[in-house]
N, C-alpha and C positions, 0 to 999 in steps of 0.2 A: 504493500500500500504506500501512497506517495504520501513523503512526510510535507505540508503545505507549510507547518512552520520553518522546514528548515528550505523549503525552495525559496518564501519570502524572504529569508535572511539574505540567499545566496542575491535575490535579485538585488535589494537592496546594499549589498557590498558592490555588484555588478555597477549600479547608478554612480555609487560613489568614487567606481574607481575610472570610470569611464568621461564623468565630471571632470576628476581631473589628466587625467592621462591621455585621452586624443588630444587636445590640443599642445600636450608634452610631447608623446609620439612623433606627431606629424612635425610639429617646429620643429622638430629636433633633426627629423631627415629631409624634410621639404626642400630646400635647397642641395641636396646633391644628387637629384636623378637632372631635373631639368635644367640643367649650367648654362648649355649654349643660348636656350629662352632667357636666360636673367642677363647675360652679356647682351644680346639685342636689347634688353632692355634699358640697361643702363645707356648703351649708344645712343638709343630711341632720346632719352634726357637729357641726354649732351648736346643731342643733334637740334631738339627744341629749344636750350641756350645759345646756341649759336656756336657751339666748341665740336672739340674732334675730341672724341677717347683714343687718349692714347693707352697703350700697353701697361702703362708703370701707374697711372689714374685706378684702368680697372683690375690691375693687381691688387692696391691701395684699398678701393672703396668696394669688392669681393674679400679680402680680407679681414674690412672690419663689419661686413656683411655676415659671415662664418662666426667671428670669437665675440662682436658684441653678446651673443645670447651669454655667455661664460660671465661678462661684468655684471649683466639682467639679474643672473640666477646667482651669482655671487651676494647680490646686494638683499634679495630676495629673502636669501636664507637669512639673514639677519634681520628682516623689518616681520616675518613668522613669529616667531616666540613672544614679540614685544606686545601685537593685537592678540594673538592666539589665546595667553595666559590670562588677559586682561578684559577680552569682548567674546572669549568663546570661541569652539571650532568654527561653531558654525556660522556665526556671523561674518567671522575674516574668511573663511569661503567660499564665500557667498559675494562678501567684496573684489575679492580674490577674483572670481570668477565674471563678476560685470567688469573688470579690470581686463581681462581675458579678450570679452566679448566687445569691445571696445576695440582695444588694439587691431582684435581683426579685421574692423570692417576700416581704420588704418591703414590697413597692410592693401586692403582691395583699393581703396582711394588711389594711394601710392601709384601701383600699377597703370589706372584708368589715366591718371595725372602726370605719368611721366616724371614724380619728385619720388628719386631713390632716398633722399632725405628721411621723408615720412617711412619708406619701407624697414630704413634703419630704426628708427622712433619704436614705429610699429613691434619689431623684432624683440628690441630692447623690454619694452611694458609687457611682450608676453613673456620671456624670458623671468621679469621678478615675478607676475602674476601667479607662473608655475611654480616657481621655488616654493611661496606660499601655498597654494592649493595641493603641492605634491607632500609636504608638512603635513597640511589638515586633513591630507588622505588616510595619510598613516595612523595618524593619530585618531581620528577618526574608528577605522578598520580596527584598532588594536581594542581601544575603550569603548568599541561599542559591540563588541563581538564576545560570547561566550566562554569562558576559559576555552574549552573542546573545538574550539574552529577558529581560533586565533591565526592558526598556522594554516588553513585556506583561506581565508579572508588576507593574509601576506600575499599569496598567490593571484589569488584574483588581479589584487590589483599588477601585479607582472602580468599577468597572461593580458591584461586590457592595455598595458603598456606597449607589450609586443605586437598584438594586434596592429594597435595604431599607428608602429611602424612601420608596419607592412603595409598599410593603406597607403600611407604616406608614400614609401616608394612604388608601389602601384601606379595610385593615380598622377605621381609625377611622371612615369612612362608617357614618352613622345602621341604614342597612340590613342593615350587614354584622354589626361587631361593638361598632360604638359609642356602641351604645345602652344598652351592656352593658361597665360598664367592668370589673368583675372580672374575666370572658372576655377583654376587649381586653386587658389588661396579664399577664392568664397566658400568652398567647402566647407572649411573646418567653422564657419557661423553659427549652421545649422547646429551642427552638437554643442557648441557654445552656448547658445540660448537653449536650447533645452537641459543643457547642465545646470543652469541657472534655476530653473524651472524644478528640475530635482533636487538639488542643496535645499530651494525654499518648503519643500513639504518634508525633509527630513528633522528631526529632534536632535536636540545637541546632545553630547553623549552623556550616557548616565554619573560615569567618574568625575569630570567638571560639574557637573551638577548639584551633584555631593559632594564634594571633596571645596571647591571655590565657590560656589554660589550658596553650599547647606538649602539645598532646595528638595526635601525629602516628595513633595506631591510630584513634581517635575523629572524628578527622578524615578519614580514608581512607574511615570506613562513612560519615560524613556525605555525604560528596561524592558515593559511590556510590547514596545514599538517595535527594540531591535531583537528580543528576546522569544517572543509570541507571550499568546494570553494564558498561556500555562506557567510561565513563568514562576521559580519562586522568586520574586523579586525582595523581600527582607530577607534569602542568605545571601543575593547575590549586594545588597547594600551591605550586609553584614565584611561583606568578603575587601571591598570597598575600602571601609572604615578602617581594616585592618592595614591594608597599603599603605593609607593617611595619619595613621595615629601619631605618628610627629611634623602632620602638615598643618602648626596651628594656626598660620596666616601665607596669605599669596605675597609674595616675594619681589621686588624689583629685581633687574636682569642684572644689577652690580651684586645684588645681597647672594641672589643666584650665586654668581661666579666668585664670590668670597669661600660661601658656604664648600661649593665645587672643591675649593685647592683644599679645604679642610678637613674632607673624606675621601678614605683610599678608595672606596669601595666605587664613587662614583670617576676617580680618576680610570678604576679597572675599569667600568663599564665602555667608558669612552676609549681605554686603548686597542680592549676586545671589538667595540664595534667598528673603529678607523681601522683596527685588522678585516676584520669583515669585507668591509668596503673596499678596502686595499685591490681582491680580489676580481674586482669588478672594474677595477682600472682600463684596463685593457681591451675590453668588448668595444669600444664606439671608436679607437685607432684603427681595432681590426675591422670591423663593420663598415665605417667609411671609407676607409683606403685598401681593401680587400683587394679589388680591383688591380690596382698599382702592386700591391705583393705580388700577386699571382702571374700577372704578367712577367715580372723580373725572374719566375721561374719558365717562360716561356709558355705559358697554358696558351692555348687558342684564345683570340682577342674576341671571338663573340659566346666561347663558355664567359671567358673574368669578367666579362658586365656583367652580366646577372649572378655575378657570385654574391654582392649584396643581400639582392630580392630572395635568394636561395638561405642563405645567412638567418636572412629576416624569417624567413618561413621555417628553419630549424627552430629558431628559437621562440616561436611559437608553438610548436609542436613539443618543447621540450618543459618550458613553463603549465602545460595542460599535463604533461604526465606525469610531474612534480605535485602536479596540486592534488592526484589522487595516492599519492602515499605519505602525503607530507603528514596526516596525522597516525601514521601506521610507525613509521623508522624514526619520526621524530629529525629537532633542527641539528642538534651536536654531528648526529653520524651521515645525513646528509649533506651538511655543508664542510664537513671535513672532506667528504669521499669525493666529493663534485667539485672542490676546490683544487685537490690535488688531479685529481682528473685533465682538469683545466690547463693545469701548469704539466703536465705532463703531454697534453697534446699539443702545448706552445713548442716543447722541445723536440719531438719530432717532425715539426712545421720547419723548426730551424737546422736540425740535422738531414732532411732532403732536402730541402734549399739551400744548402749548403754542398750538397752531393749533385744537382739538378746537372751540370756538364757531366759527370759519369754515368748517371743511373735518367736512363728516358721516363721512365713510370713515373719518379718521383715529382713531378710535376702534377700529378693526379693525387698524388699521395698528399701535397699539399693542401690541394683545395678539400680532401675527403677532413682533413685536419682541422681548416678550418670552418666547416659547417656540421664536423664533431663539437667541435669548443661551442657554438651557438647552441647545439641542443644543451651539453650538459651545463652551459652556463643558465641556461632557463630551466633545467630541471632545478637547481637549487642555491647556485651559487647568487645569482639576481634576486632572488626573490627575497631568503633570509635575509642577506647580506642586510637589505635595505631596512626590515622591519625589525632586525635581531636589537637591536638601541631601545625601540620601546618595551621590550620584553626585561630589560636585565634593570630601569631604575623605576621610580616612585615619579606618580601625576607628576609633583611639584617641579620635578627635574627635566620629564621626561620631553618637552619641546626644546628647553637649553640645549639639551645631550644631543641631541637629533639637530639642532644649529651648528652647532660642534662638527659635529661625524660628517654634512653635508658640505660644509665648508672647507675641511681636510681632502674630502672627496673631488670637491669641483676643483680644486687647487691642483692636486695630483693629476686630476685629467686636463688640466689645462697645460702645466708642464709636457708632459708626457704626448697629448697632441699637438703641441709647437714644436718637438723636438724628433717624432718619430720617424717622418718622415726625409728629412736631414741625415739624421744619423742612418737612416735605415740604406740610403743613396750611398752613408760610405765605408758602415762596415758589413751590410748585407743581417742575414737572419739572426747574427749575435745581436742585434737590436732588439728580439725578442728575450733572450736569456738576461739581459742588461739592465733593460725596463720594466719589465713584468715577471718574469721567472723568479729571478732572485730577490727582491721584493716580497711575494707572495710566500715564498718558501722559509723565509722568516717570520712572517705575519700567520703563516700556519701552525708554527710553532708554538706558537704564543695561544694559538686559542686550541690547540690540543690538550698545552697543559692548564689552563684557566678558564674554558668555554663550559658554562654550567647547560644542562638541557631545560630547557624551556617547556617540552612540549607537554601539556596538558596539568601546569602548576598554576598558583597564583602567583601574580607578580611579588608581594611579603615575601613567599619565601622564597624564589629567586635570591631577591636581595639579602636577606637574611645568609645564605650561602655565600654570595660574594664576600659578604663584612668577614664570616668566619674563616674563609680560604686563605691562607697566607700568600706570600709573595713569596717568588721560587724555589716554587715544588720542584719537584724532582720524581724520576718517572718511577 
């Protein structure tokens, strides 16, 4: 028999992560299918001021086209915790998200108008819109979801991420709709405004509710909204209280980060999860410039274009099969096993591309390599990676930590994608072992001997374990 309370859960994680993650998705690859369309464009701009684009122009104004989203989402993560702790998920999501919806119909002007100006503007406001919305995703999915399904509601929102990848490079195909960049960028509107539309019939999550507002009626219909009408809602308040019982007042973002340097336990949560994250470095170097790898191994020039789209579609496939074991294996032993997975399939990407003048095959061998590393990066290493930060501290912290962990995050992939492709031009596939392997290989180390299991606990005592674990163990 079909359980209805737990398919409305599913739907309602689906809304929320859909809210926010098509317009993360799509921004995120929308400029790299359709290139030669945005170069005409840009010309198109120039040609209506009365100038010439020159080469070194649209090297220039393509380049700060690509890394403005990184200053967007940099800034982003930091203006999260300061509305979030203070007005609610759901409100700054909801801001968050007409911020979104805004920008894009910016982004459509821009084009209709010929002012690549506004398209940068444009880019920029979605870029913070998401850093926020992809915060109150999380946090959202984590505090509004049942102990037992924590770890598919993680999922979901990957699996809606990766989707909207994939749409993304879809419909930027020449044939589809990216030949046609006004049509390709009004797209993402539609789910914009209807995002909007679901954030406003959603409840704010139960743990804010109680924990910062002491709103016990408000909290009863939260728990019963996200929980169904069978809910025991007084043990799952109960459960709550207990997370909170030294949350006697809501914090300024300085008191926060006082408090922060004065607990190990919170220092550990943040080193365990910037390891996490660590992990996840590497996916959007390799995803974007896949293409350019694979080539330098000689692959056929019409397989390595669609080694992306192929990319994209493992790792859809791979985020859907994660999500039906993630509560069976649990986060410890999936994201140890998929991580090293990961870094093992880096090195032998880089030991046949490195062999590629001896061995003919290995040019297949690469590409099988890397759209291995896509699935098992969606079976577990994306998914935990991103939500394992709300699992290990208390309400009060837990938007701080998660400022923290994404801001170490974006910093690392913005190094790492300014430098890849350079380095990769001149020492070939040790760029892999250099940037991401050995990296990762110590970032694994750390959460084998320190990574507590999450799956199916209450947040208490998570933390409870951290405080009592010492600092290096030993095996």
């Amino acid at each position: 028999m079909v359980d209805r309370t737990f398919l409305k859960f599913i739907f309602i994680c689906t809304s929320i992560a859909f809210a926010c993650n098509f317009q993360y998705g799509f921004s995120t690859v929308y400029v790299n299918t359709p290139v030669s369309e945005f170069k005409q464009f840009f010309n198109e701009s120039q040609i209506k001021r009365g100038k010439i684009l020159t080469e070194n122009f649209y090297d220039s104004i393509w380049n700060w086209t690509l890394n403005v989203w990184f200053i967007g989402f940099f800034i982003g993560i930091w203006i999260n915790p300061i509305f979030c702790d203070r007005y609610g998920r759901r409100l700054t999501f909801l801001l968050a998200n007409i911020l979104s919806l805004f920008a894009s119909c910016i982004r459509c002007l821009a084009i209709k108008i010929y002012v690549y100006e506004l398209l940068i503007a444009g880019r920029i406001l979605i870029s913070i819109a998401t850093a926020v919305t992809y915060q109150c995703q999380i946090l959202y999915l984590q505090e509004s979801s049942p102990t037992n399904y924590r770890g598919i509601a993680g999922f979901i929102s990957e699996i809606s991420f990766a989707i909207s990848c994939l749409i993304g490079m879809f419909l930027g195909m020449s044939n589809i709709l990216g030949s046609n960049l006004f049509w390709f960028l009004f797209f993402p509107i539609i789910p914009c405004f209807l995002s909007v539309i679901a954030i406003w019939l959603m409840k704010e999550t139960p743990k804010f509710l109680l924990i910062v507002k002491k709103d016990y009626v408000s909290t009863k219909d939260s728990i019963i909204f996200y929980h169904g009408k069978d809910a025991d809602y007084e043990s799952v308040m109960t459960e709550i209280k207990l997370e909170s019982r030294y949350d006697d007042e809501t914090k300024s973002f300085v008191k926060l980060f006082k408090n922060f340097l004065g607990e190990r336990y919170l220092i550990k949560a943040l080193i365990l999860s910037c390891c996490a994250l660590q992990n996840t470095v590497a996916l959007w170097s390799i995803l974007l410039s896949s293409t350019t790898f694979l080539l330098s191994v000689n692959l056929e020039n019409s397989i390595s274009e669609y080694s992306s789209t192929l990319m994209a579609l493992c790792y859809v496939i791979g985020t859907l099969s994660g999500s039906i074991v993630i509560e069976k294996f649990g986060r410890r032993p999936m994201l140890l096993g998929f991580s090293s997975t990961n870094s093992i399939v880096l090195v032998i990407f880089a030991i046949f591309s490195i062999l590629n003048n001896q061995i003919y095959f290995s040019k297949y061998i690469c590409l099988i390599s890397l759209l291995l590393y896509a699935f098992t990066y969606g079976c577990a290493v994306g998914p935990i990676s991103w939500f394992i930060s709300s699992e290990l501290v208390d309400q009060k912290y837990r938007s701080f930590i998660q400022s923290l962990c994404y801001a170490f995050n974006t910093v690392m992939v913005v190094i790492t994608s300014f430098i890849v492709l350079p380095l990769f031009n001149t020492i070939g596939a040790y760029t892999f072992l250099i940037l991401y392997v050995l990296p990762s290989t110590f970032c694994l180390m750390l959460l084998f001997l320190y990574l507590p299991e999450t799956k199916g606990r209450e947040i208490h005592e998570i933390i409870e374990q951290l405080k009592n674990q010492k600092w290096f163990r030993t095996f």
